[in-house]
C-alpha positions as CSV (number, residue, x, y, z in Angstrom):
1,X,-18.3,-19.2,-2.6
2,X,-17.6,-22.7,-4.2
3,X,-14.1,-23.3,-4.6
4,X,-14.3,-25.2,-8.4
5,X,-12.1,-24.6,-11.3
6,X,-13.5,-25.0,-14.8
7,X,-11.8,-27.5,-17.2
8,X,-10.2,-24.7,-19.3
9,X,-8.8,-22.7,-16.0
10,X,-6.9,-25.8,-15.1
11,X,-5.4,-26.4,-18.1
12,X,-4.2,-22.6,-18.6
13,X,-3.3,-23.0,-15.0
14,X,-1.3,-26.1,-15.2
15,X,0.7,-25.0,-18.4
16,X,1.0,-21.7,-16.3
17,X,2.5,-23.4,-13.3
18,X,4.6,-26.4,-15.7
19,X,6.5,-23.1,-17.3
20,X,7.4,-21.8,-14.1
21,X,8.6,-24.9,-12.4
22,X,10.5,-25.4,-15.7
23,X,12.1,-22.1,-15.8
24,X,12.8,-21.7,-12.2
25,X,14.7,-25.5,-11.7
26,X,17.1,-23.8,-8.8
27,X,13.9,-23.7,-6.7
28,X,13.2,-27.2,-7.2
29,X,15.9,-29.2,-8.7
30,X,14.8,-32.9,-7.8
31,X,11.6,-32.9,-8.4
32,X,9.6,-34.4,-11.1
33,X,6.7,-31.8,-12.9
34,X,4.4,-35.0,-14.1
35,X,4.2,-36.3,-10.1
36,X,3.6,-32.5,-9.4
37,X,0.5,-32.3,-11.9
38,X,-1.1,-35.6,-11.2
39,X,-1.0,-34.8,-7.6
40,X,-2.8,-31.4,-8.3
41,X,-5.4,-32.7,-10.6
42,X,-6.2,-35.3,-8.0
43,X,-6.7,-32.0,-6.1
44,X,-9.2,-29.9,-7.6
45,X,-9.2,-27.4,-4.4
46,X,-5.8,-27.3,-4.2
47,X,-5.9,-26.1,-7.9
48,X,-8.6,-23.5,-7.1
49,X,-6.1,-21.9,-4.7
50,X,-3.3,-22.0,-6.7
51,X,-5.6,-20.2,-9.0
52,X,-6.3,-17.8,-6.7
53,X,-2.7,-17.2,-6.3
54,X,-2.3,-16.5,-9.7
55,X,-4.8,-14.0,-10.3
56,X,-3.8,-11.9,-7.4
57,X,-0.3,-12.2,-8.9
58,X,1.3,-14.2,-6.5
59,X,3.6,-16.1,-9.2
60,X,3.1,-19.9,-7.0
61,X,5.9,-22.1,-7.3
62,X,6.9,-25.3,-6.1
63,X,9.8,-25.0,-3.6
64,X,9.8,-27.9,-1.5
65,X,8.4,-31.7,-1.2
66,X,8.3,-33.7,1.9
67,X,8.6,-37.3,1.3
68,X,7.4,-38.0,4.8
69,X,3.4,-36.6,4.6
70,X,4.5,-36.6,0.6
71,X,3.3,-33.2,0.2
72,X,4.3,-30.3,-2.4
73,X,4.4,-26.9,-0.8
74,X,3.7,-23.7,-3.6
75,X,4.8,-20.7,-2.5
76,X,3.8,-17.1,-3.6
77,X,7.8,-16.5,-5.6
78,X,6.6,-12.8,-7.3
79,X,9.5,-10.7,-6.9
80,X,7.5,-8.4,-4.4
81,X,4.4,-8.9,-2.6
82,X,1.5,-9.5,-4.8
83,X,-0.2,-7.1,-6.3
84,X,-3.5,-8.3,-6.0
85,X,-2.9,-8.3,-2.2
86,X,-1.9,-5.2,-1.0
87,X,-3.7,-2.5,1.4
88,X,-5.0,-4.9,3.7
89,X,-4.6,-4.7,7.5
90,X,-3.8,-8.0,9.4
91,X,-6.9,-9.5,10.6
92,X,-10.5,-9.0,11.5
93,X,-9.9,-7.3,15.0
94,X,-7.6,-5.1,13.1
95,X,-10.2,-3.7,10.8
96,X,-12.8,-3.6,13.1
97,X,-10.6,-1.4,15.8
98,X,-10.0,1.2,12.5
99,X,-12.5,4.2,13.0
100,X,-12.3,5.7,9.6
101,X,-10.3,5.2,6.3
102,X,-10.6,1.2,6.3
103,X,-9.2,-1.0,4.0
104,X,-10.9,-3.2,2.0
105,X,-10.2,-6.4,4.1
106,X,-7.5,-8.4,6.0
107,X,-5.2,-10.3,5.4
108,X,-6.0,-13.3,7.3
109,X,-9.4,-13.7,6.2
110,X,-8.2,-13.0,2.7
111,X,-5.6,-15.8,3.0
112,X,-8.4,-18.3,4.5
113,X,-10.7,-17.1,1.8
114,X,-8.0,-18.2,-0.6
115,X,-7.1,-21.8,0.7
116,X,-3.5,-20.9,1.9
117,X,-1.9,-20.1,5.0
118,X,0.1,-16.4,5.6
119,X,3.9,-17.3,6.0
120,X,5.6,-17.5,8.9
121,X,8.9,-16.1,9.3
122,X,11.1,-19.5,8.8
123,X,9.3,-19.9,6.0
124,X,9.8,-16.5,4.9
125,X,14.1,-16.9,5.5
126,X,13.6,-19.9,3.7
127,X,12.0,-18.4,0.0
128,X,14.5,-15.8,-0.2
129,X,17.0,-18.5,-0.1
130,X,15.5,-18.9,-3.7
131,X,16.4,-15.0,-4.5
132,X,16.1,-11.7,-3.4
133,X,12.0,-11.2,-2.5
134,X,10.1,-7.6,-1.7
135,X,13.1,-5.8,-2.2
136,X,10.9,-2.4,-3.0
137,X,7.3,-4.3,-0.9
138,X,7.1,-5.8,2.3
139,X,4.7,-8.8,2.9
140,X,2.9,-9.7,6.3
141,X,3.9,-12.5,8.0
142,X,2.2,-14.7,10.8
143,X,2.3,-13.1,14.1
144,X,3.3,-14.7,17.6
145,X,0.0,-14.5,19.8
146,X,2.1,-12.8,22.3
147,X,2.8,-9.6,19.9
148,X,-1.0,-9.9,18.7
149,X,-2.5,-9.6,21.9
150,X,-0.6,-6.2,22.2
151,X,-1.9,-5.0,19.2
152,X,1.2,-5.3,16.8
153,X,1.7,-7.6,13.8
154,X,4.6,-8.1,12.0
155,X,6.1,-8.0,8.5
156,X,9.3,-9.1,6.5
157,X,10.9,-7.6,3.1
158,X,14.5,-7.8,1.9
159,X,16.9,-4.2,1.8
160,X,20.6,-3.7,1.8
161,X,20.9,-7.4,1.6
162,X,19.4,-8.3,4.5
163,X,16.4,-10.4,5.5
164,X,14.7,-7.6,7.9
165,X,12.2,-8.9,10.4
166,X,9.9,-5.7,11.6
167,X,6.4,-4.8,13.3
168,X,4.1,-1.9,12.8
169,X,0.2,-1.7,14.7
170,X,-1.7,-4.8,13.4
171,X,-4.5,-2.2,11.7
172,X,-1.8,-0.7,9.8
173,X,-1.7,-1.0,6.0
174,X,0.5,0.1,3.1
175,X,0.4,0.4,-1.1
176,X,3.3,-1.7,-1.1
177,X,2.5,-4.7,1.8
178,X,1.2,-7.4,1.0
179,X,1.3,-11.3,1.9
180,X,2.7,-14.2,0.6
181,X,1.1,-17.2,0.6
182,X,1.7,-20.8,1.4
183,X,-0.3,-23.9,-0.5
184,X,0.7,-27.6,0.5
185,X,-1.0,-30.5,-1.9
């Protein structure tokens, strides 16, 4: 699959993501929306992920910058787990071990597919420091090697006020889980 975005996407995309950023200030309150968008459209990759995010109703948002690799990191900020990205086990051995009822994919090779990385769970803790997030969904999160190897994955989602960290079996999936995804540019 090539990974291009056609002159019109970007510019819906980019007025998309301006509106956002604009709306949303608490999330990024020193940052500047032109350096943003001249970094992305130096990135035309970057932009077909972020595109990808979008359409699978991930809501991307800018909510950090790192002066030292100066690098923007969009986050998946939809109020639950996307839509677009639900009913999906955690990765390819997952789906393979399932003998019947499969879902359509994983989330791992979806993410990859995408151009993002799953979040882990400091990153997790750290975008529901912008908000309360998957407060009726609960989003997949990278998984230690030592719980994958027996068999488990977990996932995160946000009840009673609380941040709650959980595991189910890695071929496990559910209407309402999801992932969130991470894009740096």
């Amino acid at each position: 699959m090539k990974k291009e975005i056609t002159a019109t996407e970007s510019e819906v995309l980019l007025n998309t993501l301006k509106n956002r950023f604009e709306k949303n200030k608490n999330r990024h309150p020193d940052l500047n929306w032109n350096k943003i968008q001249a970094k992305l459209e130096a990135n035309p990759e970057k932009l077909w992920s972020l595109l990808q995010m979008e359409e699978t109703e991930g809501e991307p948002d800018d909510i950090h910058y790192n002066s030292e690799t100066n690098e923007y990191t969009f986050c998946d900020c939809s109020a639950e787990s996307p839509k677009g990205r639900r009913s999906l086990c955690y990765d390819k051995q997952a789906l393979d071990s399932r003998k019947e009822h499969k879902p359509k994919n994983n989330v791992l090779d979806v993410a990859t597919a995408m151009g993002i990385t799953l979040l882990n769970e400091e990153e997790y803790r750290f975008l529901q420091s912008f908000g309360h997030f998957d407060s009726k969904s609960s989003s997949w999160i990278q998984t230690p090697e030592a719980i994958r190897k027996l068999g488990g994955a977990i996932f995160a989602d946000f009840r009673y006020n609380t941040i709650f960290i959980y595991h189910n079996g890695a071929e496990s999936y559910y209407a309402a889980r999801g992932f969130r995804g991470l894009l740096r540019v």
